[in-house]
N, C-alpha and C positions, 0 to 999 in steps of 0.2 A: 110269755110271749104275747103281744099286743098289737094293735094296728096302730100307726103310726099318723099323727098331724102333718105331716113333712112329704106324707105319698106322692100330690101333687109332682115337686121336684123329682121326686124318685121317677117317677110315670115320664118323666119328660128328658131321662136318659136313654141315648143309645146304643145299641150292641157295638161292640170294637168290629171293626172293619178288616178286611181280607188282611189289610197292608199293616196293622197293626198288631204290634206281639200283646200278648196277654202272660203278665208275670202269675200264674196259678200255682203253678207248682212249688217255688222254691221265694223265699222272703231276699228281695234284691240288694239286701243288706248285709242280712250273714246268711247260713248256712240252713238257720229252721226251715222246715218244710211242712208240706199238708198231711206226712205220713207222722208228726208230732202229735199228741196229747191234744196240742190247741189249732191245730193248722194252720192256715193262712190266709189273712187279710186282704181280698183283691178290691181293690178300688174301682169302683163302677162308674167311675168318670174316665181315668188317665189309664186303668186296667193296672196300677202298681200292684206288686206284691209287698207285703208284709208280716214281720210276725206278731204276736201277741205276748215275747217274751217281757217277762217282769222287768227286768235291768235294761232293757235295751228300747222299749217302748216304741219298737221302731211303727207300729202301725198308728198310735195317738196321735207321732212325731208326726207323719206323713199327713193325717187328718189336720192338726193346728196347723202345717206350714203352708199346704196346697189349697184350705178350703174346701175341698171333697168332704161329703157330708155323709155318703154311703158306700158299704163295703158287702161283701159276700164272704163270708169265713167257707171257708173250704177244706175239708178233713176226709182223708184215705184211711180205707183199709182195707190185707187181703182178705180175698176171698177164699174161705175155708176150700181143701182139696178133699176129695173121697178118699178113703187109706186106699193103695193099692199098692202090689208088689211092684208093677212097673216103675212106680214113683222113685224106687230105689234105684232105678236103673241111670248110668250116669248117662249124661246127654248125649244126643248123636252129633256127629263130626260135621261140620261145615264141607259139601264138595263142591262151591258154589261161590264164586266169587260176591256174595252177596248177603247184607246182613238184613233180615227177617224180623219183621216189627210183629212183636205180642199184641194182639189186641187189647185194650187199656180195660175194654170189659168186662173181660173174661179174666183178670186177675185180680181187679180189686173195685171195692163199691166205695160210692162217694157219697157224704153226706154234707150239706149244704146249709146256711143259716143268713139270713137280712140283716145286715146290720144299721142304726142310724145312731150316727155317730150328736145330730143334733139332740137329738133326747137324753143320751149319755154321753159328755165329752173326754169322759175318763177311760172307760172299758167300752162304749159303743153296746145301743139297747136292740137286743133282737127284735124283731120286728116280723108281723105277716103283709103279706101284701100279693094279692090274686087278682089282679089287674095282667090282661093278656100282655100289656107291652111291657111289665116286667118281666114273667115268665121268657122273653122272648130275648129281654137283658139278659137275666141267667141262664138262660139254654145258650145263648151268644158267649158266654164265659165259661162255659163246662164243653163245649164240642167247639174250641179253637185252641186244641190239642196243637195242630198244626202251624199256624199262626204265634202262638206262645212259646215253640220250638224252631224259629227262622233260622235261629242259628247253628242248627244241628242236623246232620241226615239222620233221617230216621230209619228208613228201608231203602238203601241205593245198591249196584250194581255197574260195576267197570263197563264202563261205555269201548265200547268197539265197531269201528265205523267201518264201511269203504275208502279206499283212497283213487286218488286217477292211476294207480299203477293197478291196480285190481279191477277198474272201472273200464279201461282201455288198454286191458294184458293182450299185445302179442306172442302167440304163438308161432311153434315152428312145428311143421308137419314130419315124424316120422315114425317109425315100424309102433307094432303095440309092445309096451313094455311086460317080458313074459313076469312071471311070478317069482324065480332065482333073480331076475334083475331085482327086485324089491325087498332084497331078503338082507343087505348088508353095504357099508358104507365104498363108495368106488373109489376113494383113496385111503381107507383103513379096513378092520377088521371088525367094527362097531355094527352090533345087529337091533340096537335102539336107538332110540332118539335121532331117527331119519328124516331129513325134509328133502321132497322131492321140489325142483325148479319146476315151474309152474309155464315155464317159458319154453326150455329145450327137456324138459323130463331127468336131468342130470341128479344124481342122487348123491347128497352129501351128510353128512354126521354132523348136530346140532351143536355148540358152545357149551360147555360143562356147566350145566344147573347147581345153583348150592344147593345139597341136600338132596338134592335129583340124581336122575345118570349123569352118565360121563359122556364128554365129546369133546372133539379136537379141530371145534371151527370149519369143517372144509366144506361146508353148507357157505358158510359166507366168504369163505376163499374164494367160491365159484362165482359168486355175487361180484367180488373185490377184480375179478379177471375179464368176466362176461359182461358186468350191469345188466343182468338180468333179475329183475328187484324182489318178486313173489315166489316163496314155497309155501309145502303144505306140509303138516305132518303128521310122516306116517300114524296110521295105528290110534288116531284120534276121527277120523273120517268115520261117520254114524250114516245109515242109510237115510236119513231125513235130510242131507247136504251138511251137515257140520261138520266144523274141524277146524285146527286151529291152522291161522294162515299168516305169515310173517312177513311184511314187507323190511328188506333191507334197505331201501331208496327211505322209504320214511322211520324206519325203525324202531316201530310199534308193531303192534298186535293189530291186523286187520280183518274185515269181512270179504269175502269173494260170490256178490251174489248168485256167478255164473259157474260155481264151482263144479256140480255134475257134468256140463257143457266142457270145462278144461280139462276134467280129470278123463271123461272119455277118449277127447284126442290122444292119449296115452293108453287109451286102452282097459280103462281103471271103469266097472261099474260102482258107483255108487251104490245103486240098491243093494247089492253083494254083499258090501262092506260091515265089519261088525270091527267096534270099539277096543284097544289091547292095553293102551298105552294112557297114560294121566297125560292130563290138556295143561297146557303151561299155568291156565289159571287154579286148575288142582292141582297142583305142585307146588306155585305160591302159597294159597291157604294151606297146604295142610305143614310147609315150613312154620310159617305163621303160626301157625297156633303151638306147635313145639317150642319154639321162642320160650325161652325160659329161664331164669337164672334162679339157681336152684335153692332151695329152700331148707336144705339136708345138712347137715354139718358133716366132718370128713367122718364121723365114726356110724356115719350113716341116721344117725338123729334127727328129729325135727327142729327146726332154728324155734325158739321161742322169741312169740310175738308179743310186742309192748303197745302200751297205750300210756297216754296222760299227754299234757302238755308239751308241745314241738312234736309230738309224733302220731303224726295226721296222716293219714293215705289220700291219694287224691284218685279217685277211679279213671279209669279211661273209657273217653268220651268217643272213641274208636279211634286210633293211630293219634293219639295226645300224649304220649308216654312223654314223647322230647319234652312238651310244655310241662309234666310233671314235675320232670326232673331237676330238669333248670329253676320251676318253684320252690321247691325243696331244697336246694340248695341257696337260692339267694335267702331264702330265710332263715337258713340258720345263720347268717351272718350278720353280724350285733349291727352292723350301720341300716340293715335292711328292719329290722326289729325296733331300733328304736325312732324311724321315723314315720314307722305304720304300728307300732304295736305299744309307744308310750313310751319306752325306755328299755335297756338292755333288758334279754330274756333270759332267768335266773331257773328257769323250769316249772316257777306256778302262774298263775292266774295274775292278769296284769288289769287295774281297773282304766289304766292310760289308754288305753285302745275306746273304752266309751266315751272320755273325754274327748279324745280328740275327733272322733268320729261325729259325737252329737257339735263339737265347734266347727268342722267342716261345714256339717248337713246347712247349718245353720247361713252359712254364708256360699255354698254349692252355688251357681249360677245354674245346674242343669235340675231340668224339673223331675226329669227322675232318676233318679242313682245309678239306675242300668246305662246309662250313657255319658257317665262321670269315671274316668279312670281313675281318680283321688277312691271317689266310692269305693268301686270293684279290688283295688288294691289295700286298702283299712278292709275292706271285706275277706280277701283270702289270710289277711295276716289274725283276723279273729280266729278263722277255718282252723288253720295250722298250728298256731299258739297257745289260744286258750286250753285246750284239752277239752272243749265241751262234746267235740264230735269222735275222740278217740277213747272208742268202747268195744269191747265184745261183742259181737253179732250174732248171735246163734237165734239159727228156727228153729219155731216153735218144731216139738219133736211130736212124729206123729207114730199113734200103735198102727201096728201090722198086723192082719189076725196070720194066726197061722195055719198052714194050706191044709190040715190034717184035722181042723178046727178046735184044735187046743186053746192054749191060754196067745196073749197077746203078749208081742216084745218089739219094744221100743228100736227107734232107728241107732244106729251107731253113731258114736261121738265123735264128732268132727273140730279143728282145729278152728277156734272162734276168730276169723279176723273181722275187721273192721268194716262197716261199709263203705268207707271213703266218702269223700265231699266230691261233687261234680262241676268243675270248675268252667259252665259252659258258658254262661254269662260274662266273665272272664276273655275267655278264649276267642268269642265274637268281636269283643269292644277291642282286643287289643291286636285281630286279625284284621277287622274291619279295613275295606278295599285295598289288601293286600292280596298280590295273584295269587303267591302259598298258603302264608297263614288263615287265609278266610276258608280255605278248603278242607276236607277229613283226610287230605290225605298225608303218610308219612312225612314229617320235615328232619331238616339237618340241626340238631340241641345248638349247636352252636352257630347258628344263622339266626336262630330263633332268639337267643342271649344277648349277640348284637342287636338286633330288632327292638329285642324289647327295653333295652335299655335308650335308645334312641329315642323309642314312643315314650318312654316317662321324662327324658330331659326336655321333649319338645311340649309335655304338657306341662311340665312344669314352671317350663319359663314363660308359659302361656299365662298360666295361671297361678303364678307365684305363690304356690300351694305353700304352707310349714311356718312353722315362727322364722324371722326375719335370718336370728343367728345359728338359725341352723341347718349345715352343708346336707343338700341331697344326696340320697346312698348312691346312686350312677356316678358320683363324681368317684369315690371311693376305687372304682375301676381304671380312671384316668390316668393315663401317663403320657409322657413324652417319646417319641421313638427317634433319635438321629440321626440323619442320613449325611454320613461326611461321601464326599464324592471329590475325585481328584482325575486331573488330566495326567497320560503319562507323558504329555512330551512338554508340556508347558510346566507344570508339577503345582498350578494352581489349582486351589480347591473349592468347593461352595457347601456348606453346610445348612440341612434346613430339618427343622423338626416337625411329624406330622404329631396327631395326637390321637392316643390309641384308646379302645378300652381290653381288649384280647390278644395277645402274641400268638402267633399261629406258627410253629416249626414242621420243619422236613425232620423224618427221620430214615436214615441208612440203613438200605435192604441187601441186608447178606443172608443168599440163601445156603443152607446147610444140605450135605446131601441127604436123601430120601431116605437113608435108614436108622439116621441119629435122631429120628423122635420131632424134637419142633422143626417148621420148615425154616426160621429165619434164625439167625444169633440175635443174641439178646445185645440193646446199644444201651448205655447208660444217659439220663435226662440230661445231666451236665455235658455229656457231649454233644450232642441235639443244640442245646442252646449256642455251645461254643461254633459249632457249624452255621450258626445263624449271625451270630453277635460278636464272637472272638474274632482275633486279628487270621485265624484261620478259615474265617467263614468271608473274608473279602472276594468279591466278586467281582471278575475283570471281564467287559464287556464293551459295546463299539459306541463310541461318543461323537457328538457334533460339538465340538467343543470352542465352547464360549468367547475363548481367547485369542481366534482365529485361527489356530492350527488346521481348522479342517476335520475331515473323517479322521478319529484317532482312538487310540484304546483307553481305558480309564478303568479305575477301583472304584467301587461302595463298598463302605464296611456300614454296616448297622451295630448302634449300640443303645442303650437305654439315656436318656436324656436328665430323664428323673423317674423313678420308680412308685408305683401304687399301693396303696392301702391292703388292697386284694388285687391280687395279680391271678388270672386267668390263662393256661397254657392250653392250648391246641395244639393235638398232633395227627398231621396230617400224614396218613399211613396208606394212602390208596393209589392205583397206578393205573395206566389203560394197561386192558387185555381185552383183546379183539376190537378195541373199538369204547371198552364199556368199562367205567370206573368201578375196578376191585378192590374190596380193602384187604390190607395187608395186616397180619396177625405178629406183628414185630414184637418183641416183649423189651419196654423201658424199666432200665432201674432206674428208680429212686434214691437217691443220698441217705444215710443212715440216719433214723430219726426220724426220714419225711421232712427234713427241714435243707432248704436251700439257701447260701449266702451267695449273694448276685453283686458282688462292689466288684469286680474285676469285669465287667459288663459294662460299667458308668461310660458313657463318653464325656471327654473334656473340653469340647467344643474348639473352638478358632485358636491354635496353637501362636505365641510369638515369631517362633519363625516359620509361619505359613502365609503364604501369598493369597488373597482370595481371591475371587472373579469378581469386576464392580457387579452391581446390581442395575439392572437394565431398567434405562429410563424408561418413566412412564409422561413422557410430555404429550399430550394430544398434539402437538403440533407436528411431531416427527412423519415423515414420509410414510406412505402408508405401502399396504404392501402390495406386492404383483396381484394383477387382476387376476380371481381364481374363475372356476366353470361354476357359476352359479347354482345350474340345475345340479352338475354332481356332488356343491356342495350341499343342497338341501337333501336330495339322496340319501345321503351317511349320514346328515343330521337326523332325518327319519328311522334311521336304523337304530340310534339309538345313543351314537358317540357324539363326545364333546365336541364345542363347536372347535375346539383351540385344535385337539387332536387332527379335526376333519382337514382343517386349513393346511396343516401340516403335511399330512396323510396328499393331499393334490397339489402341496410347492414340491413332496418331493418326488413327485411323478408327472412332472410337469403338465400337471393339469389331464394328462391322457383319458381316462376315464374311470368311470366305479368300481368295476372290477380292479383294478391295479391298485386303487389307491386303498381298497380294505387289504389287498392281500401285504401291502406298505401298513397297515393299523396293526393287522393280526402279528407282525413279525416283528413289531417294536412297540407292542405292549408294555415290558417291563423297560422301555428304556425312563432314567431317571428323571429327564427332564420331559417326559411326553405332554405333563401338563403346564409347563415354564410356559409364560405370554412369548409371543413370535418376537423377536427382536427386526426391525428395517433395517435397510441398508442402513440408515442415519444413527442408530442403535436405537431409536423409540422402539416402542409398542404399537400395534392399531388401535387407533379409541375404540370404544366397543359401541356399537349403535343402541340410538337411544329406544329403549323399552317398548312395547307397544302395550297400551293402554288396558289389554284385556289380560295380559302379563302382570301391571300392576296390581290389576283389581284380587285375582286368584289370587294376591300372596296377602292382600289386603283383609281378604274374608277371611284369613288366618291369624290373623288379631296385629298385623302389622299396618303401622302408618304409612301413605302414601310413599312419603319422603323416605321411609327404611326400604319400601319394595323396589323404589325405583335403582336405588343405590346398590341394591343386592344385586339386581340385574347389570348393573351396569358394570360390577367387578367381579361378574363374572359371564361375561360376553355373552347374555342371556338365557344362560342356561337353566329354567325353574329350579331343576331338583339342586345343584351346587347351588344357585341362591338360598332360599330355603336352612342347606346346610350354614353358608354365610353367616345368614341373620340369627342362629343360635350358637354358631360362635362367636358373635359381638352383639350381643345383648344389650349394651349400653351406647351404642352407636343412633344416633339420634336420626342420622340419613344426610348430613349434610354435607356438600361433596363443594370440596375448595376449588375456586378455580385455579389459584399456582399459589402452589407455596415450599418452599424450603424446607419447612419444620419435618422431622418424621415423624411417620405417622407410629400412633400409640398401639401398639403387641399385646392381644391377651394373654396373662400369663400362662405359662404351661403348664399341664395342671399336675397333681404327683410333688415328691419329694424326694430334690438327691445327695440328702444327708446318709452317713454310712456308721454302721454297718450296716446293709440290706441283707435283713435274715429272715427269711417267710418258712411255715408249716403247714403242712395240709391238713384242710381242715374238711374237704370234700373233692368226690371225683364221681366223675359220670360216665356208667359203662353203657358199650353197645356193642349189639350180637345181631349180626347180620352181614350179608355179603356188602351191603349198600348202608350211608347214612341215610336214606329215604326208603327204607324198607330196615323189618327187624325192630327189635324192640330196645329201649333203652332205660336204666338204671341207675340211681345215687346212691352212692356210698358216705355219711357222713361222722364227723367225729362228734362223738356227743361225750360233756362232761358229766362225770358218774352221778353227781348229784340227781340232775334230772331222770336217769333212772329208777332212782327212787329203789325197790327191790329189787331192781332188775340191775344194780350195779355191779363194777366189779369186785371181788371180792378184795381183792388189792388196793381198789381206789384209783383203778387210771381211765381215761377215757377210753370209752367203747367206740366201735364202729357200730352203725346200725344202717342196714336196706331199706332202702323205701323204693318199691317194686309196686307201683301204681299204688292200690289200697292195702295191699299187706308192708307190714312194715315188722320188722324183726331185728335181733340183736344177731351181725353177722357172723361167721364161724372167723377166724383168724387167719386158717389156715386161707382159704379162699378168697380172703382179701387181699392177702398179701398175694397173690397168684394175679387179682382181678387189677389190680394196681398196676400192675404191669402192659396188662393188656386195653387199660382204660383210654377214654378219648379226651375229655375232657378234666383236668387238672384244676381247681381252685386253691389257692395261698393265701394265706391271711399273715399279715408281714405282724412279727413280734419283736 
């Protein structure tokens, strides 16, 4: 190690700023990190991370492309423990709605190196350099711990606030409530889970907790009668004023600062008071942490856990299971694999993922790869693929003396899983200003699967990322869905296809009585579907119909238009009770084999002897329509609905006001034509006003021309987000907008295939345990063929099911699949 000609420049670097993440930990390309052999390359310019891996060069890469001249290598390791018997002891239980940051000190020591990359352009020449304003560089790059984790909580805690019903509670003055008033529910027999009103002192029985006590709502009965909005509950009340306090009016968890002052008009001393009862929020966690899908096989065995190639764990980054899963699953499927990982994945090592990764880097427009989705997605598909991160993990084992001061005996063997890959770089970029996904908190796998496929169609047609002939894997998902719709008294019809990437089904709740074991009968998948898409599943419902008939009744039937590559089912199993979506534990069969044939589902579009409805002209010139309430239209447009809806929503409430005209939105949401353009008296359309200029710019800065933004807005009565949607379903649309013309206009096709036979297998499914899709944990189930087991195949030669349970990943018991199938949420199909 040497001083360096080059100091100068180095001396004239500065520390990363507040607002600036610092990639230290982890190489923003793959998976290496500083807890590696060779650690991590941080750039003392941009703050990039990188590794020092041989094949991948990603840190040299980063040097030749940016110019950055100096780096700081960066290497962990733990911090030896004193043998102690406690160490054996397993960890204590979260009662705390709150997760507790380790100090980074006290676990592991860091050791540090200079590098200048001018002196050596190949491996980068260490270097000394004791100039205070470097010190000052590297102290700025080793304590923005915080800064280098923006995207992650580190130590947070469920926020619980006041509300104005807490802030400005009325009371009602009377007698003190004796002690047997407190002892048990006043419209049951219930002696737990008590909330006393806060308002009149009325005592009722809490809503049945999963996992918790029991209760039969009459706390919010009293709510639902009275609107009197605060309780408290019982038996959580601490002499310091705590306790857990429930607004029904807002329907959260709240604070009552004034709570000793409320509770004594009733009679209640606070200081008295001693703790009996778990706080809603220790009832959550300690559900939580039970969450589990078990790891035992039915003869009570342990599942054995694999590693190699495709079978990657991905850790949770705290309530990231969803994103797990849904990763896991799109990768194992060959369209996802060979457009991030070089070509079909046969279960070894693929070198197509470096190629295409160093042909990206190479033409990347972003200057660091942590804010390139191309990046971070060729990054999770090395994670999961390659096998380089799927290993055994065992610690190091430490002696115990023993207490008697005999001889020393080793800790007991524990089951090696993997450490998993931390996919939080990932989970930022593809969260990013999203109200859900930007947060830790629980999401729904399947909101999350839509989302994401959305955020890669729209970057990709941003960025016409892929060799030219080759179709992106999101398309893979696409289909057609048909919506025939018919008048019943006219018997005309109008047919129009949306385009899907997921079918979402109802399924029928029959409950079975209490002493025959499951609560629900089991429905079979094919019936589900037929209740959505069969001539059974037609749905007759109240029409304004087109033809003039007037208010009149009318059929949809839905059916497939054209069918997908991978087909996606949702089953939607949840209901209100009390107020609050429960899921329903229904068990789906599946068709023998796991394989569904869908051609009795095709629809055949515009029949010869069917009548259609015309199609409603769109002349600018046509009449325009009744003057609506301007201010109530901006109102509801403020809330959130389409401008076509709002219009709708005050022609058919003749303008009266806000309130009417939402409780007119709420009540004909699903009608068919809600987003059809307004037809005039004349039958035109209204033109749609022209754009406003700070409209265009926002869709502009999104890598759209002028002339596409203006046009986006304009066909779709200016609504950003449907524009937006617009301009990536016409891709090729240049923006230019005819003033009359005859010709019709040109139909992207619809994407999918409705050649037959449609025969799909499953080839993955995603479970979830919990009373809620936003709480509880979830899990993938995928088929792996035995090859890539390697010795861990079957002994037969058929494909395996294998769990991937955040970072443990195991070959599943049979039994429990076939059971977990049943109960699964989400379904993926791979059509054969």
């Amino acid at each position: 190690m040497s001083s360096c000609p080059h100091h100068n420049e180095l001396e004239r670097l500065q520390p990363p700023k507040l607002s600036q993440s610092v990639h230290r930990e982890e190489c923003t390309q793959c998976f290496d990190n500083q807890d590696g052999d060779v650690g991590v390359d941080v750039c003392l310019q941009c703050f990039n991370g990188a590794c020092r891996d041989p094949v991948r060069h990603h840190a040299s890469t980063h040097v030749s492309r940016s110019g950055h001249s100096f780096t700081l290598n960066i290497k962990r390791t733990p911090k030896s423990k004193p043998p102690s018997r406690g160490d054996q002891e397993p960890p204590t239980k979260m009662t705390k709605l709150a997760i507790v940051q380790e100090r980074e000190e006290d676990k592991w020591e860091h050791h540090t190196s200079l590098k200048c990359w001018k002196c050596d352009p190949v491996e980068g020449k260490e270097i000394l350099a004791n100039a205070d304003t470097v010190k000052r560089l590297t102290d700025g790059v080793m304590q923005s711990l915080s800064s280098a984790r923006q995207s992650e909580v580190q130590a947070w805690e469920e926020e619980i606030t006041p509300c104005e019903h807490t802030l400005l509670l009325e009371q009602y003055a009377r007698d003190n409530i004796p002690a047997e008033g407190l002892a048990r529910c006043a419209s049951c027999e219930l002696t737990s889970n008590l909330w006393l009103c806060l308002t009149c002192g009325a005592l009722g029985c809490g809503r049945y907790q999963y996992g918790g006590t029991g209760g039969n709502g009459h706390a919010l009965e009293h709510f639902t009668s009275t609107q009197h909005p605060v309780c408290v509950k019982l038996g959580t009340i601490t002499p310091e004023g705590g306790a857990d306090i429930y607004c029904y009016a807002c329907n959260d968890a709240r604070i009552d600062p004034d709570l000793p002052t409320h509770l004594a008009t009733f009679g209640i001393n606070v200081a008295s008071q001693k703790k009996s009862e778990k706080s809603m929020t220790e009832l959550q966690i300690e559900q939580n942490l039970a969450f589990d899908f078990s790891l035992t096989a039915e003869d009570g065995s342990a599942l054995r856990p694999v590693f190699g190639p495709g079978l990657t764990g991905l850790r949770n980054l705290g309530n990231s299971c969803y994103m797990a899963s849904v990763l896991q699953a799109l990768f194992s499927l060959t369209q996802f694999q060979q457009r991030y990982y070089g070509g079909a994945f046969t279960g070894t090592v693929s070198n197509g993922v470096f190629e295409r990764a160093a042909a990206h880097w190479e033409a990347c427009s972003q200057s660091l790869p942590a804010d390139c989705l191309e990046c971070q997605m060729l990054k999770i598909a090395d994670g999961l693929l390659s096998g380089r991160y799927s290993k055994p993990h065992v610690e190091p084992r430490q002696e115990i003396p023993s207490p008697s001061g005999g001889l020393a005996h080793s800790t007991p063997e524990h089951t090696p899983w993997q450490l998993g890959l931390k996919p939080a770089g990932f989970k930022a970029l593809v969260g990013k200003g999203h109200a859900e996904f930007a947060t830790m908190r629980q999401q729904d796998a399947e909101e999350f699967l839509g989302h994401l496929l959305t955020v890669l169609r729209r970057f990709n047609h941003q960025a016409n990322s892929g060799a030219p002939d080759e179709a992106e894997p999101t398309e893979a998902f696409a289909f057609g869905l048909e919506q025939r719709l018919q008048c019943l008294s006219c018997r005309r019809v109008r047919y129009r296809v949306d385009n899907m990437d997921i079918l979402s089904f109802g399924v029928p709740a029959q409950e079975l009585p209490a002493d025959t074991g499951p609560k629900y009968a089991p429905v079979a998948l094919m019936q589900c579907l037929g209740l959505l898409l069969g001539i059974t599943g037609q749905e007759e419902l109240e029409y304004q119909c087109e033809g003039g008939c007037g208010n009149v009744s009318a059929v949809r039937l839905l059916q497939f238009s054209t069918f997908p590559d991978i087909l996606v089912l949702h089953a939607k199993k949840f209901q209100l009770k009390n107020w609050v979506p429960t899921k329903l534990d229904i068990p789906i069969i599946l068709p023998a084999g796991d394989e569904l044939v869908l051609d009795a589902f095709l629809g055949q579009g515009l029949q010869p002897d069917e009548e259609q409805f015309l199609e409603p002209s769109s002349d600018p010139s046509s009449s325009s329509l009744p003057q609506l309430n301007v201010e109530a239209l901006e109102q509801l447009e403020g809330m959130g609905f389409p401008l076509v809806r709002c219009q709708k929503a005050l022609l058919a409430t003749p303008n009266q006001d806000v309130e009417s005209a939402m409780e007119w939105l709420f009540s004909h949401m699903d009608d068919p034509d809600i987003d059809e353009p307004i037809q005039s008296k004349s039958g035109g359309t209204n033109a749609a006003p022209e754009p406003s200029s700070d409209q265009i710019a926002m869709l502009a800065d999104m890598g759209f021309t002028h002339a596409q933004a203006r046009k986006a807005l304009i066909e779709t009565d200016g609504n950003p987000e449907r524009a937006v949607e617009w301009l990536f379903n016409h891709p090729d649309d240049i923006g230019e907008i005819a003033q009359s013309s005859s010709a019709p206009v040109q139909k992207k096709p619809v994407p999918g295939s409705s050649r037959l036979p449609a025969r799909y297998r499953l080839k993955a499914f995603i479970s979830h345990k919990g009373p809620s899709v936003h709480s509880g944990h979830y899990v993938a189930h995928i088929r792996i063929p035995p090859t890539q087991l390697g010795d861990g195949m079957d002994v037969e030669g058929n494909d395996e099911w294998v769990l991937f349970n955040d970072e443990k990943v195991v070959v599943a018991d049979k039994t429990s699949v076939d059971e977990l199938k049943k109960l699964a949420y989400m379904y993926i199909f791979e059509r054969i």
